[in-house]
N, C-alpha and C positions, 0 to 999 in steps of 0.2 A: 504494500500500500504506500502511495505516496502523501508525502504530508505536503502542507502550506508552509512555506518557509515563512517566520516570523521577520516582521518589521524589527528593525534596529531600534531599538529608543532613542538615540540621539534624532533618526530621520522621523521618527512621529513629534519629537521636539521642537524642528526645526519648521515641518510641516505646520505646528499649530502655531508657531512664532509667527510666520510669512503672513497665515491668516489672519492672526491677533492684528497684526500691525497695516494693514492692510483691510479690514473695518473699522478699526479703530481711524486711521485716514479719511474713511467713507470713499473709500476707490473700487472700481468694479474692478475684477480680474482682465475686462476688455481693455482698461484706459492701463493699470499698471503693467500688462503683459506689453501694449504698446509702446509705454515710457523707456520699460527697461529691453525691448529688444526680442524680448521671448514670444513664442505663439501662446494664444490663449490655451491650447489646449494640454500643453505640457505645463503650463503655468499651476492648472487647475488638476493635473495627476502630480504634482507636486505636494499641494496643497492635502491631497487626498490620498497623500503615503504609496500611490502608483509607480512613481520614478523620483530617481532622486539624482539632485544637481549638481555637475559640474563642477569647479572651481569658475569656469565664464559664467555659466549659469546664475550662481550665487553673488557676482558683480550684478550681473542682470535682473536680480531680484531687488539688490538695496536700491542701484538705480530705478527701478518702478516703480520703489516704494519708496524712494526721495529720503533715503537716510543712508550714511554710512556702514559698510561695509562691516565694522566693529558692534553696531546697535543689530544690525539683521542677526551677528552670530552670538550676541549674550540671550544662550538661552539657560545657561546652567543656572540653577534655584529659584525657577519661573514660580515654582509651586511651594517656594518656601515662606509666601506672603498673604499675605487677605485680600480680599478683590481690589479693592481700593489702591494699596499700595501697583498692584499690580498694572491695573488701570494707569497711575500714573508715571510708573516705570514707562508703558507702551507710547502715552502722549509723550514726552520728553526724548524717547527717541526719534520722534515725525519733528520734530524742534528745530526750525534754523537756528544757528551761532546765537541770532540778537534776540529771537524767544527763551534761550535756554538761560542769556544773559538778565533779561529780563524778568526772567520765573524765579532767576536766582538773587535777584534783586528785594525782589518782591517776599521772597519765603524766610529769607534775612531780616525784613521788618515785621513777617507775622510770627517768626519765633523770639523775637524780641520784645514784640506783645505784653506786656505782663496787663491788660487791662488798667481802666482809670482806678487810681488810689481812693481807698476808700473816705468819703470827707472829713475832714479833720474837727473834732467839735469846738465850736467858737468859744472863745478865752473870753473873761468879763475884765475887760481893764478900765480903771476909774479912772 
């Protein structure tokens, strides 16, 4: 009897990155397989753990999905977070330079936060 040879975990890893990142974008498989050079149809056996990509491939994948080449391959401890966190790992890698600058800007003032001081009770001075 033959068996079904088992998916690798790294490529069901990568496969649900490409997708993570890539609705998280709001991009169809049409417009990113365009961008980055690939046919839709291997774009989307990609995705779907069917074949697995290249080294050009994998250039053609960040290119379609408009992020670096190092954001497409962080997939190790995808699963080691709460959605949220997760969530926002995936926006920040779709981030130009001046958004990433910017978010980090901005995250620098909400964790410096401590809230308005509580009122101070007014002193009687004669």
């Amino acid at each position: 009897m033959g068996s079904v040879p088992s998916v690798p975990d790294y490529q069901e890893r990568f496969a649900n990155r490409v997708r993570s990142l890539r609705e998280t974008a709001g991009i169809s498989i049409e417009k990113a397989s365009e961008q980055g050079g690939l046919s839709t149809n291997f774009w989307g056996s990609v995705e779907r753990m069917v074949q697995e990509p290249c080294l050009n491939s994998i250039f053609g994948f960040a290119k379609g999905l408009g992020v670096p080449v190092r954001s497409l391959m962080t997939i190790d401890g995808d699963d080691l977070h709460d959605p949220e966190r997760k969530e926002l790992n995936t926006l920040l890698d779709l981030f130009t330079s001046e958004q990433l600058l910017l978010t980090l800007q901005i995250s620098r003032l909400i964790y410096g936060f401590k809230g308005a001081p509580p009122p101070r009770p007014e002193s009687k001075s004669s």
